[in-house]
N, C-alpha and C positions, 0 to 999 in steps of 0.2 A: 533468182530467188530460190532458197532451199527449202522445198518441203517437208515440215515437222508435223507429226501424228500428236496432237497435246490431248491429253484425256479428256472426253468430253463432260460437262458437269449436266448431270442428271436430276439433282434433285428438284431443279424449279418442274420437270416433267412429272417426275413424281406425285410435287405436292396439288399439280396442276389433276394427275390422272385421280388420286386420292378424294380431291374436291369433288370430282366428278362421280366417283363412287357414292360418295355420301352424300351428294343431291339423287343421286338415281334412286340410292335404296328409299329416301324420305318421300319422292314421289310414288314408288310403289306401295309403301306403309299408309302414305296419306291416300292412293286414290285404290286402297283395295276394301270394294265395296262390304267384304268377308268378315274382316278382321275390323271395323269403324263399326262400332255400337253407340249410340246414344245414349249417356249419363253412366255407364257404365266400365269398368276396365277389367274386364273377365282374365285377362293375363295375372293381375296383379292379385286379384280375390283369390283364385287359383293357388296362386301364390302362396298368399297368407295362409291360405287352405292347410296345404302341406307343410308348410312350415310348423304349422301349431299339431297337425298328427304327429309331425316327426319329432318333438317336443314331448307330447303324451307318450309317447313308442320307447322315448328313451328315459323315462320316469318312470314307467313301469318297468323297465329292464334294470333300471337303480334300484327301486324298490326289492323285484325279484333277487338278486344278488346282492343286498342286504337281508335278506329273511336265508341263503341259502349260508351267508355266511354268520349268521347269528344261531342257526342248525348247528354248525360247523362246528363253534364256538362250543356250544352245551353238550353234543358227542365228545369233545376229547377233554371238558371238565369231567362227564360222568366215567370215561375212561380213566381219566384219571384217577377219579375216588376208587374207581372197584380195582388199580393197580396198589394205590397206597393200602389200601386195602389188603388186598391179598400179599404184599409187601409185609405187612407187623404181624401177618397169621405165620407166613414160615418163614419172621424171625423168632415169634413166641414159638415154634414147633421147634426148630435150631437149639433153641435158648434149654427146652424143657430139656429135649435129649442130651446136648450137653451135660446137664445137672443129673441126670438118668446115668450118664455114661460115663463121666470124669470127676463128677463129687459128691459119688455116695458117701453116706453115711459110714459104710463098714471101709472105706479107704481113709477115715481120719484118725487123726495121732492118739485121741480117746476113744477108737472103736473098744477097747476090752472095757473099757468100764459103760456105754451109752448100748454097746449088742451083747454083754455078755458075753466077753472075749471070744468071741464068733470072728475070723480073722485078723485076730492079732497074732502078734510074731510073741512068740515065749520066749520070756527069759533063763538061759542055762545058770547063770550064777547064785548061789544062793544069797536070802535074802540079808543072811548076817552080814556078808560083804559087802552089800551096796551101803553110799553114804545117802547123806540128804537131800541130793540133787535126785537121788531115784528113785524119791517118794511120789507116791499119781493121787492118793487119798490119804486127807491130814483127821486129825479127828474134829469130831463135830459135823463134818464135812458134809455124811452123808446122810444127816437127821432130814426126815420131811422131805426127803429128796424126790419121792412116787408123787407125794401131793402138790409139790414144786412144777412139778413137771407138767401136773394134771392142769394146774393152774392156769401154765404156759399156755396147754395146747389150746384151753379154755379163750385165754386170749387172745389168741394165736387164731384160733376162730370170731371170735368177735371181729376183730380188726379186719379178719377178711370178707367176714359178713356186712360191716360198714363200708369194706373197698367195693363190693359190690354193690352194694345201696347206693353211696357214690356215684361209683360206672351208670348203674341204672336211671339214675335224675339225671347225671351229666347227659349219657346218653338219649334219654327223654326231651332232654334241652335242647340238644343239637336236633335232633329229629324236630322238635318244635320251631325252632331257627329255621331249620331247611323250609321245613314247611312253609312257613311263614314271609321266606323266602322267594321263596317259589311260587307262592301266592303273588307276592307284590309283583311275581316277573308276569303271571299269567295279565295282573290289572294292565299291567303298565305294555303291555302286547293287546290287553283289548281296548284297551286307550288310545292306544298307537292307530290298531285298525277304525275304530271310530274317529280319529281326526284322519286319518285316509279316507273314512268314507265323506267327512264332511266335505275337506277340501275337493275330491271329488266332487258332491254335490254344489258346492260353491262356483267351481271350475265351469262345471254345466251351468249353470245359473248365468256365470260370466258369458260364455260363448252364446248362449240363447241373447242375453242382453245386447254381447258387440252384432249379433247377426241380426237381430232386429235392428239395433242406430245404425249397421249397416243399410241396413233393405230402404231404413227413412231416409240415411243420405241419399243413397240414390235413387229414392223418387223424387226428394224435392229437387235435388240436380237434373234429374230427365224433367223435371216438370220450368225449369228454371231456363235450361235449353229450350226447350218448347215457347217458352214468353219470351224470349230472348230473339230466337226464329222470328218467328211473328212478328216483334216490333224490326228487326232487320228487315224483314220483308217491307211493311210499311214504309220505312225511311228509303228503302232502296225503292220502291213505288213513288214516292213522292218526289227525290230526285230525278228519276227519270223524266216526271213528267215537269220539275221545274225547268230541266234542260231542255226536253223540247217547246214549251213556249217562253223560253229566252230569248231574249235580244243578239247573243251570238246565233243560237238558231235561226231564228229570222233574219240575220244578217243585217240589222239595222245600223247604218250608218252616223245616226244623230245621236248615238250614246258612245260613240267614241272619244267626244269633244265633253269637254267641262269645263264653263267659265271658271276661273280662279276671282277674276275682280283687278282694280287697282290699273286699269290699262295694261294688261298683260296679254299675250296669246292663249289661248283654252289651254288648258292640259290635253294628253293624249293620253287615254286608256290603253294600256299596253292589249289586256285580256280582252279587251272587244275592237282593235282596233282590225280595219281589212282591209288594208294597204293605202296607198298613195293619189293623190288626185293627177289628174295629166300634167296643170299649173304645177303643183309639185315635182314632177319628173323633170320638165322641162327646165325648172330652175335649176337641178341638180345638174342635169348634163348640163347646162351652162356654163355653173361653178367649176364642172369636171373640165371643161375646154378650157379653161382659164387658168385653172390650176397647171392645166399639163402645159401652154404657153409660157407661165411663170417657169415652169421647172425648166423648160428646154432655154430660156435664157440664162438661168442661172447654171446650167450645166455647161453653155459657152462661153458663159464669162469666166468658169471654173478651169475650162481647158484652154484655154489666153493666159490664165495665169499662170497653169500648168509648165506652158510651154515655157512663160518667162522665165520661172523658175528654173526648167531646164537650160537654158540656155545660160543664165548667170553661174549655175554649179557647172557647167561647160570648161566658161571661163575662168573660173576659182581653181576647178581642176587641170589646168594648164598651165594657169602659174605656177600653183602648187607644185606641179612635177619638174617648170624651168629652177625651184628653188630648191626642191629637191636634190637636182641635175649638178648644180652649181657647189651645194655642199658636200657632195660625193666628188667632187673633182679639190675642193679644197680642202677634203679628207686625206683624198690620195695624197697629193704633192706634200702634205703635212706628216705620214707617214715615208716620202720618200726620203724627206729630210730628217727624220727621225733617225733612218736605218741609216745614213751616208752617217751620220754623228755618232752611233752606236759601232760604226766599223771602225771609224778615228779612234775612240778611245778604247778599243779594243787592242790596234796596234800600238799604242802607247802603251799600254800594260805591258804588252807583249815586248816592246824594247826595255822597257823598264826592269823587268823579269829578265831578261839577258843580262844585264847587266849588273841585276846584283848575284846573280850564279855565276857570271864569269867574268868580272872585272875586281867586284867588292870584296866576295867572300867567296876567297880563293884556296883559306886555311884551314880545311874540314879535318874538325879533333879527333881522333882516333879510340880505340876500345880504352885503354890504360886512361884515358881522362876519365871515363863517365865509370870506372871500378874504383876509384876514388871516393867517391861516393856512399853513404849507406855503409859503411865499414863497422860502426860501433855501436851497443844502443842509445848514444846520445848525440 
């Protein structure tokens, strides 16, 4: 035999060593006097414990970083404002000096008649020669012209004096907006802190509540253990002592037996039964010698047969093989007679074949017959 290495399977080990781990750990958990409290599970309270701090710790850090980013938020509004802000002052400063610096008065196409030709360009041609396109004042033109003006500027103030009345209420108004504003943010931030402090307060109220239905579950539970003990104690006191003055304890004999009735044998009480009477033994080994008498005859009458048997498949097998014997012998001769007939009419072929190659057909037709042939395409 050739010795093969087949990998050996581990897992029945495994699951076998695994079971054993996790009966060990359970009897250490169950008999470590330390860690076994009554009505209690200080592991899991614990538990809860941290879990509900770790909870508060991360609502207050939500909290925190909402109030950090709502700071956030009204810095780079009020940044904003005082950027717009200082945004329209130097473009209204841009805006002035431009009008200061590129469109005075004395650089327009009527400076000689609005400054008193105070830089205007002079005309060299006189004035019989110009037409009517170089006329600048027509008549009538410049009647009331001082009090025209006065007029203007009259209005010209007024308007600016309602643009700032305007500005001023506009202005007033948004100040008042703001404010107002700003007001509903402080409510709605002392509102916010007031239902923070409630739910707080709420919070606490809760936890005082779970910790107290805690503390009552587990009294009535240590108190439930306690009555529980107690009646086990009892029941396990009272079977003990119904076991010792039982009838298997005593060993009594006469509760094994139970009439049934009707001419029958007692019953036999398995759970109190304590074995056999000698009358009983004795009848068994009786049956036992009797049985084993019966078997060993029929185990001789089996090996007589045995034999018969043998000796007739003996005989079947001897004929069988003289019949065998006989058809292989009238196989042979049948096959030798086969081949003697196969040789005959082999050499008659064989004469027959001489004779038509060289008696019969003695006139073999030459190339010039068979080119004859296929000459045309029809």
């Amino acid at each position: 035999m050739y010795k093969v290495d087949l990998p050996v399977d581990q897992s029945i080990e495994k699951a076998v060593e695994r079971r054993r781990s996790a009966a060990t750990a359970r009897k250490a958990r169950i008999f470590n006097t330390r860690l076994r409290v009554m009505g209690l599970d200080l592991d899991a309270l614990n538990q809860q414990v941290q879990e509900k701090n770790h909870k508060e710790n991360m609502e207050k850090q939500r909290h925190k970083a909402f109030d950090k980013l709502r700071e956030y938020h009204d810095d780079i509004l009020l940044q904003q404002d005082i950027d717009e802000r200082e945004r329209r002052a130097a473009l209204h400063t841009d805006l002035a000096q431009y009008w200061t610096s590129q469109q005075r008065v004395e650089d327009s196409d009527d400076a000689d008649l609005k400054c008193g030709l105070k830089g205007a360009f002079g005309i060299t041609i006189p004035e019989g020669e110009l037409g009517p396109a170089s006329m600048q004042i027509f008549q009538g033109e410049g009647i009331r012209e001082e009090q025209t003006r006065r007029e203007q500027m009259k209005q010209t103030e007024r308007d600016l004096r309602a643009q700032k009345e305007d500005n001023a209420i506009r202005h007033m108004g948004n100040k008042h907006k703001e404010m107002l504003v700003s007001r509903e943010l402080v409510h709605q931030d002392l509102r916010g802190v007031e239902q923070a402090a409630q739910e707080e307060e709420f919070k606490k109220a809760a936890r005082i509540a779970y910790d107290n239905y805690n503390q009552a579950l587990a009294a009535e539970r240590a108190e439930k253990l306690k009555q529980q003990h107690r009646r086990e104690e009892r029941e396990n006191l009272a079977e003990v002592w119904h076991t010792l003055t039982s009838d298997m304890m005593t060993e009594c004999a006469e509760t094994a037996k139970r009439e049934v009735g009707g001419a029958k044998p007692p019953r036999v009480l398995t759970d109190r039964w304590k074995g056999m009477s000698p009358e009983q033994l004795s009848t068994i080994r009786g049956e036992r010698e009797e049985q084993c008498r019966e078997r060993q005859r029929q185990q001789d009458t089996k090996r007589i047969q045995d034999a018969a048997w043998d000796l007739q498949l003996l005989k079947l097998s001897s004929e069988a093989e003289e019949k065998e014997t006989r058809a292989a012998e009238l196989r042979r001769q049948r096959r030798i007679q086969m081949d003697q007939y196969n040789m005959q009419l082999a050499r008659e072929q064989q004469a027959y074949q001489e004779y038509l190659n060289k008696k019969l057909y003695t006139n073999k037709p030459t190339k010039d017959y068979f080119y004859q042939f296929n000459t045309s395409s029809r």
